[in-house]
C-alpha positions in Angstrom: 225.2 89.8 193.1 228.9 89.3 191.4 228.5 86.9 188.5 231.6 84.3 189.2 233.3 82.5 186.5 231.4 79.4 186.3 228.1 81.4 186.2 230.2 83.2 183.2 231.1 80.3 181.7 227.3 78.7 182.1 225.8 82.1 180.9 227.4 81.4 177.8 226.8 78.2 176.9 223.0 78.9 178.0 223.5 81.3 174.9 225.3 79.4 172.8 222.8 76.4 173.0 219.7 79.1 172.2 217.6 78.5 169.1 216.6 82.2 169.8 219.1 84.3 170.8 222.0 85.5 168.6 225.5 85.3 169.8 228.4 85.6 167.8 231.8 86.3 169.2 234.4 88.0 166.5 237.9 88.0 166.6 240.1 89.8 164.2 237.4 89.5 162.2 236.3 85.5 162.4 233.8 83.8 164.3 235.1 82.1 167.7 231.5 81.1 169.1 228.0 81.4 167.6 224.8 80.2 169.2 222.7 77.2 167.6 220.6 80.4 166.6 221.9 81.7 164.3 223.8 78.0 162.6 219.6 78.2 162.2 219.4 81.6 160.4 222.6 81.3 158.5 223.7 77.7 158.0 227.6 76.2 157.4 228.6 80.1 157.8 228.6 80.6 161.0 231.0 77.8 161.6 234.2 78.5 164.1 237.0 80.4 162.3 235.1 81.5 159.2 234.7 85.5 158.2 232.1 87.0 160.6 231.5 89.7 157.2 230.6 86.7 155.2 227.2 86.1 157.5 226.4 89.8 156.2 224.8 90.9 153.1 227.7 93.6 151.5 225.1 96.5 151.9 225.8 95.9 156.1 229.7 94.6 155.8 230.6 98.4 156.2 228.6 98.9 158.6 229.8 95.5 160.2 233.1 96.8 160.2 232.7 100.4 162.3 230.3 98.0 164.7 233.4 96.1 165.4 235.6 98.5 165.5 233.3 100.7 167.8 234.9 101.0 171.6 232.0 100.7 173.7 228.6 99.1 173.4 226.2 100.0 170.9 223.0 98.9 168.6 224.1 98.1 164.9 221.3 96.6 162.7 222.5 94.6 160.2 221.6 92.8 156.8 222.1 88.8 157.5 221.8 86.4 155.2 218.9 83.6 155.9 219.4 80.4 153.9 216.8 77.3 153.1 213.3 77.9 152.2 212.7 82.0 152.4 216.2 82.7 151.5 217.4 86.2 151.5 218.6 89.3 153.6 217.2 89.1 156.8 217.4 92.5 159.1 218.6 92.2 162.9 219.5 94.0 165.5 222.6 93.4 167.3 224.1 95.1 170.4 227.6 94.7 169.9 229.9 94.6 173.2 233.4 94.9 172.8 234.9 92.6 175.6 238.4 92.4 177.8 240.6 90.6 175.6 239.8 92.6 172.0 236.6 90.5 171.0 233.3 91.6 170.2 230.5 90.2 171.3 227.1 91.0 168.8 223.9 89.8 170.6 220.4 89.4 168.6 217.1 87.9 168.7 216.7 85.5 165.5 213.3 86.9 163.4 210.7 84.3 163.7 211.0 81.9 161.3 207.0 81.5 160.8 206.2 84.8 161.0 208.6 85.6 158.3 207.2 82.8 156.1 203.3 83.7 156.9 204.6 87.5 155.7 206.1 86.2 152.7 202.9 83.9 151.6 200.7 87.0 152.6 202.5 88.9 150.2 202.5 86.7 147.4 198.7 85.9 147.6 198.4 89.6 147.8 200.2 90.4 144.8 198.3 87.0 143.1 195.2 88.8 144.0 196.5 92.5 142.6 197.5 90.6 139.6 193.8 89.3 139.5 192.0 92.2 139.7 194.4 93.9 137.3 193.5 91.0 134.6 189.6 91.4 135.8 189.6 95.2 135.2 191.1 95.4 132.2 188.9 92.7 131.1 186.1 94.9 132.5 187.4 97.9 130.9 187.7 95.7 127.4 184.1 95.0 127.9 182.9 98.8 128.6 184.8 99.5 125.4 183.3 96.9 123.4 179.8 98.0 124.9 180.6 101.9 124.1 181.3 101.1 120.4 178.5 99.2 120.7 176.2 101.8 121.5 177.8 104.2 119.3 177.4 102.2 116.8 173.7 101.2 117.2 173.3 105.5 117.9 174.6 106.1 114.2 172.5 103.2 112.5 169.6 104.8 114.5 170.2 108.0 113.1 170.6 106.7 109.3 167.5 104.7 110.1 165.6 108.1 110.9 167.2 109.7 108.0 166.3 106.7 105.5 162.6 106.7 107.3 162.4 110.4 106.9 163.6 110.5 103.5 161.2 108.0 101.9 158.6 109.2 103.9 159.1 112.6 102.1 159.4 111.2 99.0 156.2 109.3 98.8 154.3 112.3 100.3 156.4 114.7 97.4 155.1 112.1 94.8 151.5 112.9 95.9 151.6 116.0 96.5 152.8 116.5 92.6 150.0 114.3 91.3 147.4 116.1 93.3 149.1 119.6 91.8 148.8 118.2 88.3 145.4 117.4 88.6 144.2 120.7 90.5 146.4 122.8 88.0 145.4 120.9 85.0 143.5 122.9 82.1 141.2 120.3 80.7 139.9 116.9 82.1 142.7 114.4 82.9 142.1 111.5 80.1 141.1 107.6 81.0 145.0 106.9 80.5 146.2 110.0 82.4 143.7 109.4 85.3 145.0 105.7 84.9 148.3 106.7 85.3 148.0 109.0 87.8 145.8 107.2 89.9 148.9 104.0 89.7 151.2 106.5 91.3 149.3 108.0 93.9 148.3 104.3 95.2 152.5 103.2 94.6 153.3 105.7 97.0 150.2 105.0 99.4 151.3 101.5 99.2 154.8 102.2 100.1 153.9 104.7 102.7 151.3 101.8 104.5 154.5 99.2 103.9 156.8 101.3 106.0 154.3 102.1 108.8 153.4 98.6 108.5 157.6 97.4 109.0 158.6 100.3 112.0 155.4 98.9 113.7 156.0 95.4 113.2 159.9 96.5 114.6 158.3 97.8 117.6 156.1 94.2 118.5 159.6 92.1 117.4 161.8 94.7 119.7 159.1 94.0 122.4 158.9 90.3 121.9 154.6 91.0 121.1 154.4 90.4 117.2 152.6 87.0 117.0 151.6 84.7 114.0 147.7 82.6 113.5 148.6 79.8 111.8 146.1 77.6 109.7 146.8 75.1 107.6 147.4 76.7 103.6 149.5 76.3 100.8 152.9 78.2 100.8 152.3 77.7 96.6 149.4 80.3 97.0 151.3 82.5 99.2 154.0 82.7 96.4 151.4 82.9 93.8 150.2 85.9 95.3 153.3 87.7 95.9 154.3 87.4 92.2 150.6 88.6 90.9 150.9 91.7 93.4 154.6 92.6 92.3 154.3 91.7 88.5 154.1 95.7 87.8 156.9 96.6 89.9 159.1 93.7 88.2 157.3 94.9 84.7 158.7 98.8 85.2 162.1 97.6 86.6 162.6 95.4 83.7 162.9 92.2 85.4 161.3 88.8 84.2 160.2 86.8 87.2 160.0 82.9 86.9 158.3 80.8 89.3 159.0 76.6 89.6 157.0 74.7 91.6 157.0 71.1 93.0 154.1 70.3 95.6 151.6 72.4 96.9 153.5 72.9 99.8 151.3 72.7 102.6 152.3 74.3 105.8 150.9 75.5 109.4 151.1 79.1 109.2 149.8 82.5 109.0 148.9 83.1 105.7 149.4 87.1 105.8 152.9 87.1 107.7 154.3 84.9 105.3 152.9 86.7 102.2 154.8 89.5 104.3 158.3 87.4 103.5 157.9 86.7 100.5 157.0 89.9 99.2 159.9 91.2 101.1 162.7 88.8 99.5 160.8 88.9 96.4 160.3 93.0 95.8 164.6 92.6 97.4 165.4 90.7 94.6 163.7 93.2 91.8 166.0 95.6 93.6 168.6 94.1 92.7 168.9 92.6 89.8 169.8 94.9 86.5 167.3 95.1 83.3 167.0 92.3 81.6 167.9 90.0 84.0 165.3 87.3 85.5 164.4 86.7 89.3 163.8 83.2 90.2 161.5 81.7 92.6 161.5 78.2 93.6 159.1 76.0 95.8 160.0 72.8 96.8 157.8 70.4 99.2 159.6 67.8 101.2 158.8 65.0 103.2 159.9 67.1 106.2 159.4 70.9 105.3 158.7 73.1 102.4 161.4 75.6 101.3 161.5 78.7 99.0 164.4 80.2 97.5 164.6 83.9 95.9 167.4 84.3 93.4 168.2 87.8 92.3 171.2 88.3 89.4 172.2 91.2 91.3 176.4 91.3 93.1 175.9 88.8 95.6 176.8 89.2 99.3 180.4 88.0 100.6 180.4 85.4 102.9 181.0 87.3 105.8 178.4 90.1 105.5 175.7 87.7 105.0 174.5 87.1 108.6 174.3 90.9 108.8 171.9 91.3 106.3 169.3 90.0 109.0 170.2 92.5 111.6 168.0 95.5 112.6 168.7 98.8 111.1 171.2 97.0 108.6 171.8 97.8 104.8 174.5 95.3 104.0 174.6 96.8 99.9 171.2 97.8 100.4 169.6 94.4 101.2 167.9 95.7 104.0 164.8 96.7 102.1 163.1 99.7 103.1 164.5 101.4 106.1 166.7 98.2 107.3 163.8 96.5 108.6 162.7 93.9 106.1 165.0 91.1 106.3 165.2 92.0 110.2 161.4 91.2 110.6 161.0 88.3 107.8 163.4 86.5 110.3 161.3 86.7 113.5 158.6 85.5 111.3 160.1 82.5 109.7 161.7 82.1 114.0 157.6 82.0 114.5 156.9 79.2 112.6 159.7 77.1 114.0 161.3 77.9 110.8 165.2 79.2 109.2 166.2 81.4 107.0 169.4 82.4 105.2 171.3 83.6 102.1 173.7 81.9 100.0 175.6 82.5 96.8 173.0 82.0 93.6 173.6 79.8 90.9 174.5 83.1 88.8 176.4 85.1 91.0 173.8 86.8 92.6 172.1 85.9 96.1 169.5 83.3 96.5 167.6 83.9 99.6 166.0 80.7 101.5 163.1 80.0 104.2 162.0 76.7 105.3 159.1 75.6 106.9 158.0 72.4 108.8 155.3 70.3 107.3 152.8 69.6 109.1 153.6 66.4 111.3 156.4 66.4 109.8 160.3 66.7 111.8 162.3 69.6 109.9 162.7 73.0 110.4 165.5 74.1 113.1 164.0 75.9 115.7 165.9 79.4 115.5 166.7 81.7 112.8 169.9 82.3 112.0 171.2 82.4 109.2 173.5 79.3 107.6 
C-alpha cells in the first residue's frame, strides 16, 4: 500500500511525539525535527536550529560527519551525550536516511533509562564490594604476617629455651660428675671439711637439677590449664621466713645481705608449697641480680584487705616497657626469667590461683622491686587476673 502524504505527515509526528524512538532530522548540519526522545536523552540540545554535532561526544563528531555526508542509508553508532542523573556518553545506533530534499534523517532507539541506571548502581556496589574484599584481604594478609612472625618468633625462643635447658642441664651433671672424679681419684680419705664441701656441691647441683625438672613440668600443667593449688589457711610471714633460711647460703656466696621487714603475720588462704615456690623464685631472682655488697630487701605487709610482698634487688632495673615481658613464657628480659625463662612465667599462674596480682616496678634504689598480693581471708582485695601493673 502507497503511503500518501498525510499518512507521511502523521508518520512523523507519531515519531516525533515518541519517548522511545530517536528521530532527528539534519540540515546543513542543524537540527530541523527531534522526537520528544531524544529532548529526553539529551536535554535543551536537541532544540530546532541548534548543531546536530553538538548532541555528539567529539570521539563520534567525525564519524557524525561521513554518516551525514553518506548517500544512501546506512547504520552509524554514535557517542551521545545523556544529561541529568547518569550523565555521560551514551552509545546508539542510528540508521541514517538521506531524504529528497538534502536532509538526513538518523533514527534510534533511546537506551533504557532504568536499565542503564540499575547497570551503573550494579557496578558501583560491585566495585564497593571489590574495594571490600581488597581492605578484608589485606587485613587478612596483615594478620598471617603478624601470626608468621609470631610463630617464628615463639620457634627461636623455643630453641634458646632448649639450648638454656640443655646447657644447665649439662652443667649441673659436669659439676657432679667432677666431684664424683675427685673423690674416686683421690689418694687419701676426703677430710670432714672436704667431704663437707663436696657433699654442698653435689646437693647445689641436685637441687638445681630437681628445680628445673620441677619448673618445665609445672610449664607443661600451666600450658595445659592442669597445675592446681590446696590452699589452707597459713602465714605468708612463714612462707618468707623459709625462703630466706633456705637461700641464706646462696645469698652468703654471692655476697649479698638479705633484709627482711615485717608487719602482721599475714595470714592468707593458700597453698603453702606453691607460694614458697614464688618466693623463692623472686627471691633467688633478686640475688641474681644484685652486685656484691649490695642488700636484697624483703618486705611483708598485712592489710585490712590483702597481704603483699615486695622483692627489691639493687640490680639495673627493667624499663618501663619490658616489664610485662618479664612474665612471659620462654622470656629472659636481662635475664629475669630465672632458670630457663620459666620462673616468673609460672610464679604468675600461681599468684592468678589465688585470685591474686603480681608485677614489677622501679625500686627505691634503682633496681626492680618485684610485688604479689594476696586476698585475706574474707577480706575484698586482690584483682582477679595477673597481669602485671
Amino acid at each position: 500500500m502507497a503511503v500518501t502524504q498525510p499518512d507521511a505527515a502523521a508518520l512523523l509526528g507519531a515519531l516525533l511525539a515518541s519517548q522511545d524512538d530517536l528521530l532527528l532530522v539534519v540540515q546543513h548540519g542543524e537540527i530541523t525535527h527531534a522526537s520528544a526522545a531524544v529532548g529526553r536523552l539529551v536535554g535543551g540540545a536537541a532544540a530546532t536550529g541548534r548543531d546536530a554535532a553538538s548532541l555528539f561526544h567529539e570521539t563520534s563528531r567525525a564519524k557524525l560527519s561521513a554518516a551525514l555526508a553518506h548517500e544512501s542509508a546506512a547504520a552509524w553508532e554514535l557517542q551521545v551525550w545523556r544529561e541529568g542523573e547518569g550523565e555521560g556518553q551514551e552509545p546508539v545506533k542510528f540508521l541514517v536516511v538521506p531524504a529528497a530534499d538534502g536532509s538526513r534523517i538518523l533514527l534510534g532507539r533511546a537506551p533504557e533509562r532504568d536499565e542503564a541506571l540499575r547497570i551503573k548502581e550494579a557496578a558501583i556496589t560491585l566495585t564497593t564490594a571489590l574495594a571490600d574484599i581488597a581492605r578484608e584481604l589485606a587485613t587478612k594478609g596483615a594478620e598471617l604476617e603478624a601470626a608468621r612472625a609470631g610463630l617464628e618468633e615463639l620457634g627461636r625462643q623455643r630453641d634458646e629455651f632448649m639450648s638454656i635447658v640443655s646447657h644447665d642441664l649439662k652443667a649441673s651433671l659436669h659439676a657432679i660428675r667432677l666431684q664424683g672424679t675427685l673423690i674416686e681419684h683421690a689418694e687419701s680419705p676426703p677430710t670432714t671439711a672436704q667431704r663437707a664441701t663436696i657433699a654442698g656441691r653435689l646437693l647445689r647441683n641436685v637441687d638445681r637439677m630437681t628445680s628445673l625438672i620441677s619448673d618445665l613440668l609445672d610449664a607443661a600443667l600451666v600450658d595445659a590449664g592442669e597445675l592446681r593449688i590446696e590452699p589452707q589457711r597459713l602465714s605468708l610471714d612463714e612462707v618468707v621466713a623459709e625462703v630466706v633460711d633456705t637461700v641464706a647460703p646462696i645469698a652468703a656466696e654471692a655476697g649479698v645481705q638479705l633484709r627482711r621487714t615485717t608487719t602482721g603475720a599475714g595470714l592468707v588462704n593458700g597453698d603453702a608449697r606453691r607460694l614458697y615456690q614464688v618466693v623463692l623464685n623472686l627471691v633467688e631472682n633478686a640475688i641474681r641480680h644484685s652486685p656484691r655488697g649490695a642488700e636484697v630487701l624483703i618486705e611483708l605487709a598485712a592489710r585490712d584487705a590483702c597481704v603483699r610482698c615486695s622483692i627489691e634487688d639493687a640490680g639495673p632495673g627493667i624499663a618501663p616497657e619490658g616489664r610485662a615481658a618479664v612474665f612471659e613464657r620462654f622470656r629472659r628480659q636481662g635475664g629475669r626469667a630465672g632458670r630457663a625463662g620459666l620462673g616468673l612465667y609460672i610464679a604468675r599462674w600461681i599468684v592468678a590461683l589465688h585470685r591474686g596480682s603480681i608485677w614489677v616496678e622501679a625500686g627505691a634504689r634503682g633496681g626492680a622491686r618485684f610485688v604479689f598480693e594476696i586476698p585475706a581471708p574474707g577480706g575484698a582485695g586482690g584483682a582477679e587476673g595477673a597481669g602485671a601493673r
